[in-house]
DOKOLLUM-988144 format. One record per residue (C-alpha): x, y, z; residue in three letters; residue number from 0. Coordinates in steps of 0.1 Angstrom, whole numbers. Layout:
+-------+-------+-------+------+-------+
!    c1 !    c2 !    c3 ! volo ! marfi !
+-------+-------+-------+------+-------+
!     X !     Y !     Z !  ALA !   NUM !
...
+-------+-------+-------+------+-------+
end
This chain:
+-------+-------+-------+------+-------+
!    c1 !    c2 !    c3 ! volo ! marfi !
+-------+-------+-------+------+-------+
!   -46 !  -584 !  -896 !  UNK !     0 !
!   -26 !  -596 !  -925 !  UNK !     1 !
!     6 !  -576 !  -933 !  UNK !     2 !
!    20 !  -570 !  -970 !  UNK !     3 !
!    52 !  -585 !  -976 !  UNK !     4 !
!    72 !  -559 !  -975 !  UNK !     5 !
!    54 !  -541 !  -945 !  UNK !     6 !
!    76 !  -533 !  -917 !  UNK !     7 !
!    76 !  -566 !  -887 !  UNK !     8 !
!    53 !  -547 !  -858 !  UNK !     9 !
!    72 !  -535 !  -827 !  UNK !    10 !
!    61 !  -560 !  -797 !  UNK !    11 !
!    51 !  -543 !  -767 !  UNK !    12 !
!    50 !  -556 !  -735 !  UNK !    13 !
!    30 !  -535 !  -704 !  UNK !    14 !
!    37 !  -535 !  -669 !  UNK !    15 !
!    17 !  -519 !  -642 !  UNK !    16 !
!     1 !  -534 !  -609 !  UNK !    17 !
!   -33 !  -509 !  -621 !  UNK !    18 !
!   -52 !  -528 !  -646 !  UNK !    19 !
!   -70 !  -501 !  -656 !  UNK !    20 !
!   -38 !  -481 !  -664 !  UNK !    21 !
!   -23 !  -510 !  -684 !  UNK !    22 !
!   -61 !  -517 !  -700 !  UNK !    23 !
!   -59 !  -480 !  -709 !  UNK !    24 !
!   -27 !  -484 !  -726 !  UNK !    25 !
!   -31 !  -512 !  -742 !  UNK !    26 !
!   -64 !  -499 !  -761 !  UNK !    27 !
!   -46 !  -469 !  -769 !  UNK !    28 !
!   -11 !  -485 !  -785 !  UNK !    29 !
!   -35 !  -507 !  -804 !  UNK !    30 !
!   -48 !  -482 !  -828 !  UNK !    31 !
!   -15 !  -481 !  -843 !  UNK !    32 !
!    -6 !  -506 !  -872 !  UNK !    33 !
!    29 !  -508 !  -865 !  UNK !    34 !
!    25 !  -518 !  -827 !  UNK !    35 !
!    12 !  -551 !  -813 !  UNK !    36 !
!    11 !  -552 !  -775 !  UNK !    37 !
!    21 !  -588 !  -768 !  UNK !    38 !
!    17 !  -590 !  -727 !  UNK !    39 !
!     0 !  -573 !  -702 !  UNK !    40 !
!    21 !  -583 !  -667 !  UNK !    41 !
!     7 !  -571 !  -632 !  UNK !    42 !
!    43 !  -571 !  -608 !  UNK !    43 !
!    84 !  -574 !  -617 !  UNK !    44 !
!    87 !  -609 !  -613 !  UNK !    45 !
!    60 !  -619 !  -637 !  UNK !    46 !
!    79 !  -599 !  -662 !  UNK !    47 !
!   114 !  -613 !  -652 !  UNK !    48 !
!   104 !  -651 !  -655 !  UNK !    49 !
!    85 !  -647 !  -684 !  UNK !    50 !
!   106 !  -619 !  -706 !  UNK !    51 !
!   127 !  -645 !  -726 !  UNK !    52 !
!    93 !  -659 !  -733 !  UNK !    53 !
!    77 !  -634 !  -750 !  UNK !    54 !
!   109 !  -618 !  -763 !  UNK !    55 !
!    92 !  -578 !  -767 !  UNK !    56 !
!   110 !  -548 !  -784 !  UNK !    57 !
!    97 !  -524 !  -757 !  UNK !    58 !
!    90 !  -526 !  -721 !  UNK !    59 !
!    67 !  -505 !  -706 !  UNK !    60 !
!    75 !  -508 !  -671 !  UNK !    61 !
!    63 !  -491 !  -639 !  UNK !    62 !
!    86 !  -481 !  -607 !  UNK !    63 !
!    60 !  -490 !  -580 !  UNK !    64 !
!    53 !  -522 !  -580 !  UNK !    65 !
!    44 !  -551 !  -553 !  UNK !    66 !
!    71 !  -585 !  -558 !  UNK !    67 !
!    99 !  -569 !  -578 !  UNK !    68 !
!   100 !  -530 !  -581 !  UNK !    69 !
!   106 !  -517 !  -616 !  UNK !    70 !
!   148 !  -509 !  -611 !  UNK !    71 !
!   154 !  -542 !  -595 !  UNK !    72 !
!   133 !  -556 !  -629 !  UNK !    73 !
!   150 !  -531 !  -649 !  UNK !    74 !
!   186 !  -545 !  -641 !  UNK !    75 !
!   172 !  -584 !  -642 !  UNK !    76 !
!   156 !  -581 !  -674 !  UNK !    77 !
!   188 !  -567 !  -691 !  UNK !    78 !
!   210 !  -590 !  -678 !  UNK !    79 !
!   190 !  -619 !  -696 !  UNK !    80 !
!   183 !  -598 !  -727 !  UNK !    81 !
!   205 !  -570 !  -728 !  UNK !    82 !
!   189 !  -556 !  -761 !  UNK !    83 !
!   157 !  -552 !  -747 !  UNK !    84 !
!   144 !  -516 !  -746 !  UNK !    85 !
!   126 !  -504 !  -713 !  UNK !    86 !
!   110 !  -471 !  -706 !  UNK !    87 !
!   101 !  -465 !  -672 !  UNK !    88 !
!    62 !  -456 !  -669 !  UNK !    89 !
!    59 !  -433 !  -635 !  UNK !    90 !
!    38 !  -410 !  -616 !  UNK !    91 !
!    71 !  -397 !  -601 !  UNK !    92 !
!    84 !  -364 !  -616 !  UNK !    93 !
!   118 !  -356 !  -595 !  UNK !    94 !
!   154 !  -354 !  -607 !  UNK !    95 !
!   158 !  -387 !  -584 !  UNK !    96 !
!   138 !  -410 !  -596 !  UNK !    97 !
!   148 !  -402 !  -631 !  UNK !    98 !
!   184 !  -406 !  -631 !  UNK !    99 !
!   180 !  -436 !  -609 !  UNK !   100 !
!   158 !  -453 !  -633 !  UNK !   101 !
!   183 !  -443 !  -663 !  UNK !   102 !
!   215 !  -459 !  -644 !  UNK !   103 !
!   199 !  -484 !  -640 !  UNK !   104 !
!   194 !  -492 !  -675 !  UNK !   105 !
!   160 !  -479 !  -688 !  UNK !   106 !
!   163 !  -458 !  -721 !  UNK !   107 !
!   138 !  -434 !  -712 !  UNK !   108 !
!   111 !  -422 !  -686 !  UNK !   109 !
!    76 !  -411 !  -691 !  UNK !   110 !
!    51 !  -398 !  -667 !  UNK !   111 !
!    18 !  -411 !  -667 !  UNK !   112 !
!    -1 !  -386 !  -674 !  UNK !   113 !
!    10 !  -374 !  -713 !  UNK !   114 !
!    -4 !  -373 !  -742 !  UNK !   115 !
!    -9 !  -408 !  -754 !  UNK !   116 !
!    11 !  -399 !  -789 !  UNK !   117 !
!    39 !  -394 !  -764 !  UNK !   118 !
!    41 !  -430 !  -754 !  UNK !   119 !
!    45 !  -439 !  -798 !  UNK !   120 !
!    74 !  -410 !  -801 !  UNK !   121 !
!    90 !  -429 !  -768 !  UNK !   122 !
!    89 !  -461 !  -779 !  UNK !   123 !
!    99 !  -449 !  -816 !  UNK !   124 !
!   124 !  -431 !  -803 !  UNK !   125 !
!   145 !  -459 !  -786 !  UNK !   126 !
!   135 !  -485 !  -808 !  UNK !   127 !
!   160 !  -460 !  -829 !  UNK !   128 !
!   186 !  -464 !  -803 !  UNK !   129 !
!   177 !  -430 !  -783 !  UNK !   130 !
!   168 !  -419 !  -749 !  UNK !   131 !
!   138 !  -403 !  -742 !  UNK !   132 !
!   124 !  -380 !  -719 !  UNK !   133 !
!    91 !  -368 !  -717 !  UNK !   134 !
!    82 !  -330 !  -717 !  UNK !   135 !
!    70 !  -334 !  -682 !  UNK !   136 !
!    97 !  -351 !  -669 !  UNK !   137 !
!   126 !  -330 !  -650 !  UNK !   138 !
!   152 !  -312 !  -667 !  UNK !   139 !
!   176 !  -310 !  -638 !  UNK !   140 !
!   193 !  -349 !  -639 !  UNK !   141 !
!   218 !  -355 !  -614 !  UNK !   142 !
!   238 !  -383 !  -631 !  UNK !   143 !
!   266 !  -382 !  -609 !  UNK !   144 !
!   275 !  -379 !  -573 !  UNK !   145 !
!   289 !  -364 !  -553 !  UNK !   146 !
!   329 !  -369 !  -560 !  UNK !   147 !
!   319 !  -370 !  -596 !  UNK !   148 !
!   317 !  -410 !  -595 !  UNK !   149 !
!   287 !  -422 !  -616 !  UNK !   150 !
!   267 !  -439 !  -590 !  UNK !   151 !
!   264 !  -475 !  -588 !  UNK !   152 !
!   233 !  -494 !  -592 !  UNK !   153 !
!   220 !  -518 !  -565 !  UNK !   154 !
!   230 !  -549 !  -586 !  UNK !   155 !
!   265 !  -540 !  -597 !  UNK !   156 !
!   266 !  -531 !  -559 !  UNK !   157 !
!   260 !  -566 !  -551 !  UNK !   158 !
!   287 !  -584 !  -578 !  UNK !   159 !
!   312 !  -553 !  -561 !  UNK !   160 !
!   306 !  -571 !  -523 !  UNK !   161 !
!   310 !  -603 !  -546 !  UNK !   162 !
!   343 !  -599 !  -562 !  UNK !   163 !
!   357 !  -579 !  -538 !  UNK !   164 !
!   352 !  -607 !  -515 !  UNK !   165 !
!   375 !  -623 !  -533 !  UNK !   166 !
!   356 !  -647 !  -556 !  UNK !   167 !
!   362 !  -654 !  -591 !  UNK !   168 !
!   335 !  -642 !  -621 !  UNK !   169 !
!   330 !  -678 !  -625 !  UNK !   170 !
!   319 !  -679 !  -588 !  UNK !   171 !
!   298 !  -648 !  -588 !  UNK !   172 !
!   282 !  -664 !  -616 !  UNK !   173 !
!   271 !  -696 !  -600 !  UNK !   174 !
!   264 !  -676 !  -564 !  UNK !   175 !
!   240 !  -650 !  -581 !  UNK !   176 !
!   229 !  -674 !  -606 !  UNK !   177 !
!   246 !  -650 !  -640 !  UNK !   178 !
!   261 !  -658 !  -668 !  UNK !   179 !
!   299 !  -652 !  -662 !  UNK !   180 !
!   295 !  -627 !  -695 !  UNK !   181 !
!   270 !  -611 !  -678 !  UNK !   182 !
!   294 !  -607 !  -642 !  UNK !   183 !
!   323 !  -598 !  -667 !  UNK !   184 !
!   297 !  -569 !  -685 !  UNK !   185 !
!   291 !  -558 !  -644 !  UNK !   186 !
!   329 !  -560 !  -638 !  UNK !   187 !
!   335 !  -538 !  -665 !  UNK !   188 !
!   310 !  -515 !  -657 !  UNK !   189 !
!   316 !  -510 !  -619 !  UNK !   190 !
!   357 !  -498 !  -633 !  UNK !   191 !
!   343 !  -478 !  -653 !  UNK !   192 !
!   318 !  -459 !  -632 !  UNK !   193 !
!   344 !  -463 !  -601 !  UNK !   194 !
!   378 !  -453 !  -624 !  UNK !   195 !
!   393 !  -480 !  -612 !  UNK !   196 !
!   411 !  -505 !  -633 !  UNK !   197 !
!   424 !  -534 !  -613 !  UNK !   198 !
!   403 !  -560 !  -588 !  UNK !   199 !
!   428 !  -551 !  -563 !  UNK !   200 !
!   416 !  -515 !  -566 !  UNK !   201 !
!   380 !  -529 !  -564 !  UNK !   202 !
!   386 !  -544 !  -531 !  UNK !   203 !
!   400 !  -513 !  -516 !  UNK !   204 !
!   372 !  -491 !  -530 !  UNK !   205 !
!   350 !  -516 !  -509 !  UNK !   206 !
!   368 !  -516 !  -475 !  UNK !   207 !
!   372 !  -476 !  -478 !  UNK !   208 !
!   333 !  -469 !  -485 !  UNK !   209 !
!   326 !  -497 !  -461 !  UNK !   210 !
!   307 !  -522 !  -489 !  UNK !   211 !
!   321 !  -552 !  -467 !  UNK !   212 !
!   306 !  -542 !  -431 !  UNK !   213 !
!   283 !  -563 !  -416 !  UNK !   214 !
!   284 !  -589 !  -444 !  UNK !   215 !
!   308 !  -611 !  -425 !  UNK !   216 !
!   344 !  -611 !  -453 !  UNK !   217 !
!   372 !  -610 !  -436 !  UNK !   218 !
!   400 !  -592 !  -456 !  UNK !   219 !
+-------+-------+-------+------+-------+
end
């Protein structure tokens, strides 16, 4: 299909679901729209995480349950090597739990698999604006936060926490998790913020006291 000049660039879409039917399905359907061009159709996280800077998509349509790499462990992967990439969680599961763990971790919205297909186009228009959505079937009741009122940290950021409070440098987490040094410094940032701490010192202390360093070997 050739575009006028001053039409609009289509929004890529890349889907990700271990059901080929279910991504088959999807694809057909986002097709019918001029302004959408699906642009992969990936079967498992670690397809999508070696081949996301690839095919560079606006939107990822990415599902939780998935063999290889699950869909939060993709979710924080994908963002750190393209941070402006927008990802909307595609799930069977409706609880408070697996939505707000899918948002920490980065998604910009969550929709269940059984809406309306026009739902998908207002989700994917809808953060391509810069927005979160939810989906009218998805739970009202979030739980950001825990328990002490600390936003909870996601599996990766707990990972450069053991890291630097280990004592080793951004530089070094870099090179050990195989990061950018922005992206550990973004992390860094992040894990204050969510933790109220401001000082590494404060970082190392949070990880002796909630036990982060057992069984890993560091000797503080």
């Amino acid at each position: 299909m050739t575009l006028a000049p001053d039409t609009p660039p289509r929004t890529k879409v890349v889907i990700v679901d271990d059901h080929p039917m279910v991504a088959e399905g999807i694809e057909a359907i986002l097709e019918t729209y001029d302004d959408l061009q699906v642009i992969g159709r990936l079967c498992n996280g670690r397809e999508l995480v070696e081949q996301v800077e690839t095919l560079a998509p606006d939107v990822i349509l990415l599902d939780l349950n998935m063999p290889e790499i699950n869909g939060l462990s993709a979710t924080e992967m994908v963002l750190e090597k393209c941070p402006d990439t927008r990802i909307l969680i595609l799930s069977m599961h409706d609880s408070a739990e697996y939505i707000s763990t899918a948002m920490s971790h980065g998604a910009r919205g969550y929709i269940l698999k059984d809406v309306l297909t026009d739902e998908i186009r207002l989700a994917i228009e809808a953060v391509m604006r810069g927005e979160t959505y939810m989906c009218t079937g998805a739970s009202a009741s979030l739980e950001p936060n825990t328990a002490d009122g600390r936003e909870p940290l996601t599996s990766r950021e707990q990972t450069i926490l053991l890291q630097l409070a280990s004592g080793k440098s951004n530089k070094e987490v870099a090179a050990t998790l195989d990061i950018s040094v922005r992206t550990v410094e973004t992390h860094r940032k992040n894990i204050k913020r969510k933790l109220g701490i401001s000082s590494t010192a404060g970082l190392t202390r949070y990880a002796m006291e909630h036990g982060v360093l057992q069984g890993t070997g560091v000797d503080l």
